[in-house]
C-alpha positions as CSV (number, residue, x, y, z in Angstrom):
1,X,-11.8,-8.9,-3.3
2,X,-15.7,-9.0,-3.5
3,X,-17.0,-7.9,-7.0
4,X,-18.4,-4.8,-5.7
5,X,-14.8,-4.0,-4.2
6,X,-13.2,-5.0,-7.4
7,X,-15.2,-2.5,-9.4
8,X,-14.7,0.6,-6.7
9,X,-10.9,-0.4,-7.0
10,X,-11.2,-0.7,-10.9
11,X,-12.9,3.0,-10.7
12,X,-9.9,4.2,-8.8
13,X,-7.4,3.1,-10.6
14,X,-9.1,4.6,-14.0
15,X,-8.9,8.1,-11.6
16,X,-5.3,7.7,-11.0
17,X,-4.3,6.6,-14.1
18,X,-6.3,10.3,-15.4
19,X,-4.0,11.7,-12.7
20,X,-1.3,10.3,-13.8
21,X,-1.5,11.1,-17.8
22,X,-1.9,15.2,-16.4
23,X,1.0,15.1,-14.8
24,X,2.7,13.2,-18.0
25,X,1.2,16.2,-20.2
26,X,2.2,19.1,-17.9
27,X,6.0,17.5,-17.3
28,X,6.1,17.4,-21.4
29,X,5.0,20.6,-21.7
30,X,7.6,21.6,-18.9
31,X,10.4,19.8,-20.9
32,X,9.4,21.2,-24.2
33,X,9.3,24.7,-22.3
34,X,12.7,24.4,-20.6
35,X,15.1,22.5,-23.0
36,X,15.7,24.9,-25.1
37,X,16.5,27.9,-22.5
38,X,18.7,25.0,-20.8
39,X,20.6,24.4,-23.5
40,X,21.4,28.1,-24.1
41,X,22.1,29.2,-20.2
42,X,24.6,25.6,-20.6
43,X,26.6,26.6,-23.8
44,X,26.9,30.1,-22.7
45,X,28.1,28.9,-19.5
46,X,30.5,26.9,-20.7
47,X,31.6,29.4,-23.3
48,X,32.4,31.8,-20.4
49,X,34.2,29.1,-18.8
50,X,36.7,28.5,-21.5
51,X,39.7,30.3,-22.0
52,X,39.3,28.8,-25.5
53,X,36.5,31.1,-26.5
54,X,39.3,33.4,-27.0
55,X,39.9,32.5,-30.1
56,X,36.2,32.4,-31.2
57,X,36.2,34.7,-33.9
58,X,32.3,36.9,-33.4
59,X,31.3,35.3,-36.6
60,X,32.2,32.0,-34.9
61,X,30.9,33.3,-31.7
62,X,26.9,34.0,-33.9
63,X,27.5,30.5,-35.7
64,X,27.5,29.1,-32.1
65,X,24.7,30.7,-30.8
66,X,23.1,30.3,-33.6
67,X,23.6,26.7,-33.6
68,X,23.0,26.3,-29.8
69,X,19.6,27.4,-30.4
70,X,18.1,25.0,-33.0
71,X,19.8,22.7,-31.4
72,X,17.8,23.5,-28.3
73,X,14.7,23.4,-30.4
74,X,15.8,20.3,-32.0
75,X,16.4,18.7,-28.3
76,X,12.9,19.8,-26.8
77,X,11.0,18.6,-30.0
78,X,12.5,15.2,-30.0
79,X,12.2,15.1,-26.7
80,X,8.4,15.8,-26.6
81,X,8.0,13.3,-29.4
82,X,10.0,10.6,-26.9
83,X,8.3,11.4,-24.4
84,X,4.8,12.2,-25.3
85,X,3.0,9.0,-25.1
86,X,1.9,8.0,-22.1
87,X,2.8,4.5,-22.5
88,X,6.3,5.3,-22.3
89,X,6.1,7.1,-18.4
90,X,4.0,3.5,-17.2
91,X,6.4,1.5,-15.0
92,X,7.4,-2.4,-16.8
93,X,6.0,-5.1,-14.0
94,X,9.8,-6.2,-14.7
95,X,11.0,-2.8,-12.7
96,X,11.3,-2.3,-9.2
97,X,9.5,1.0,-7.5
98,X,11.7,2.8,-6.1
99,X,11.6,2.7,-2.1
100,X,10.8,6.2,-1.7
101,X,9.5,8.7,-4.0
102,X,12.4,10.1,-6.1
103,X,13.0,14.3,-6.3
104,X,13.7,13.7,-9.9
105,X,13.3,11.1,-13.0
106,X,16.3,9.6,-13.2
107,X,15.0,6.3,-11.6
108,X,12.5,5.7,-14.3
109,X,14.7,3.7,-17.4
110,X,12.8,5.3,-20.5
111,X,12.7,9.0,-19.3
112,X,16.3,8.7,-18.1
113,X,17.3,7.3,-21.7
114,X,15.4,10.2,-23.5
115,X,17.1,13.1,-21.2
116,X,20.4,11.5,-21.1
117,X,21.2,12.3,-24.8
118,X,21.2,16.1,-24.1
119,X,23.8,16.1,-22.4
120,X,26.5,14.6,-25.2
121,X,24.6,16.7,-27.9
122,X,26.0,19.3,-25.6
123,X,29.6,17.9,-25.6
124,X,28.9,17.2,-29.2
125,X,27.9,21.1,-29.9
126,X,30.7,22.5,-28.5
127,X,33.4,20.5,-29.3
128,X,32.2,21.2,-32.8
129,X,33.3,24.8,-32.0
130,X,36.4,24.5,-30.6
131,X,35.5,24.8,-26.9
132,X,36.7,21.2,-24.3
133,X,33.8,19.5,-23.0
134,X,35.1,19.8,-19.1
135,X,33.9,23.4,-19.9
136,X,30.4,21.9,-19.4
137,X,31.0,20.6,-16.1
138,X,31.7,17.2,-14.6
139,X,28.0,16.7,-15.4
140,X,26.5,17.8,-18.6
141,X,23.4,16.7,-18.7
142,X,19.7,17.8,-18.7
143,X,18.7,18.9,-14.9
144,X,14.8,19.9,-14.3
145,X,14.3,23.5,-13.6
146,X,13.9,24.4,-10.2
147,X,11.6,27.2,-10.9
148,X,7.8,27.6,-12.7
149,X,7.5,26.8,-16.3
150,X,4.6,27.0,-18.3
151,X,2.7,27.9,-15.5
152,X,3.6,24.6,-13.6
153,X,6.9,23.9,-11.1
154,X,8.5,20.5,-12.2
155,X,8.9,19.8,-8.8
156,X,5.7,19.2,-7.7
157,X,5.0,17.6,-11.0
158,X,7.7,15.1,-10.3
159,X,6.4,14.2,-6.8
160,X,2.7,14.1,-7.8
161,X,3.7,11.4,-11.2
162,X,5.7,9.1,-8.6
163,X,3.0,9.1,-5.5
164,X,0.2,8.5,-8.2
165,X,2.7,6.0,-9.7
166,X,3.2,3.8,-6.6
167,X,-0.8,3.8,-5.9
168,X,-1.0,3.0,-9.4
169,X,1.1,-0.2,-9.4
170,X,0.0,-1.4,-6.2
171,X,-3.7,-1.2,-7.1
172,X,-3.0,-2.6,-10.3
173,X,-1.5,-5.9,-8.7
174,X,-3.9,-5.8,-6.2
175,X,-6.6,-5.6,-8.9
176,X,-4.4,-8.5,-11.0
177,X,-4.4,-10.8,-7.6
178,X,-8.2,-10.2,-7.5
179,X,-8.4,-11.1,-11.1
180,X,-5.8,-14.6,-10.6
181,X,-7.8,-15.9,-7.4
182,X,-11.1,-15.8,-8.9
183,X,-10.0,-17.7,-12.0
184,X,-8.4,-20.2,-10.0
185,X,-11.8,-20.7,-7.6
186,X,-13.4,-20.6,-11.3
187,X,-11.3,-23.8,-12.3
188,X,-11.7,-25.3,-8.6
189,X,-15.5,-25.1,-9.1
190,X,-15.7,-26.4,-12.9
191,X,-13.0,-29.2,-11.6
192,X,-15.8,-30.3,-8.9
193,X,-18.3,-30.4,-10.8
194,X,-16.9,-32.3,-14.1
């Protein structure tokens, strides 16, 4: 790449990488939002599922819901804190992109990991109370809303983070190629004329 090249593709990248943390701060704000109404509609769900909840008791039945809604809280604010910092939502030069933009973020590692506890603090939660964990579903986890959420749909969120993703990576190594080759003329040259 020419320098002036290298320097228009050095701008870029600082423009998608501004893209990119938005999107990070909306999709926190979205799972910070949504957790906590998730982890009610599931635990309800699953209470009206099981022929267990029967024998609730309604002072067991308010320790429940009571309990189902800090832990909500509890979920969202950790998972804001997990998530928050930009650094974790980059992509590890280690890590393949995936071939097509995913719907969701269960193909990147570290978001996957965060989201993937909610679903046994679910299991957890309920078991606690007397009601089976297939009550839950065959999959308890964490699934992003299909609908707006502080003001934004996860959806497009989703789809924006992974096509300014890709552009980013592949700029980047373009950029770090750039980088490499001129170094390497750099040595050539100095080797030449030592």
């Amino acid at each position: 790449m020419e320098p002036e090249s290298l320097d228009d593709a050095r701008q870029t990248l600082a423009q998608i990488e501004a893209r990119l943390r938005r999107d990070v701060a909306d999709m926190v704000r979205v799972l910070e939002a949504d957790i906590p109404a998730f982890v009610v509609r599931t635990v309800r769900r699953a209470f009206e599922q099981a022929p267990e909840a029967d024998d609730l008791s309604d002072g067991a039945l308010r320790a429940l819901k009571e309990e189902t809604a800090a832990l909500g809280r509890d979920l969202a604010k950790e998972v804001g804190q997990a998530l928050g910092a930009f650094e974790v939502w980059q992509w590890d030069s280690g890590w393949r992109m995936p071939p097509a933009p995913p719907e969701d973020l269960a193909a990147h590692p570290r978001v996957t990991e965060t989201l993937g506890r909610i679903g046994g603090a679910l299991s957890e939660l309920i078991g606690r109370h007397g009601l089976p964990a297939g009550s839950l579903g065959e999959d308890p986890g964490y699934r992003l809303p299909a609908y707006f959420v502080a003001g934004h749909f996860m959806k497009s969120l989703v789809n924006s983070y992974w096509r300014a993703l890709a552009d980013h990576e592949e700029l980047r190594g373009s950029i770090a190629d750039a980088d490499q080759a001129d170094e390497r003329k750099a040595r050539a040259a100095r080797w030449e004329t030592a």
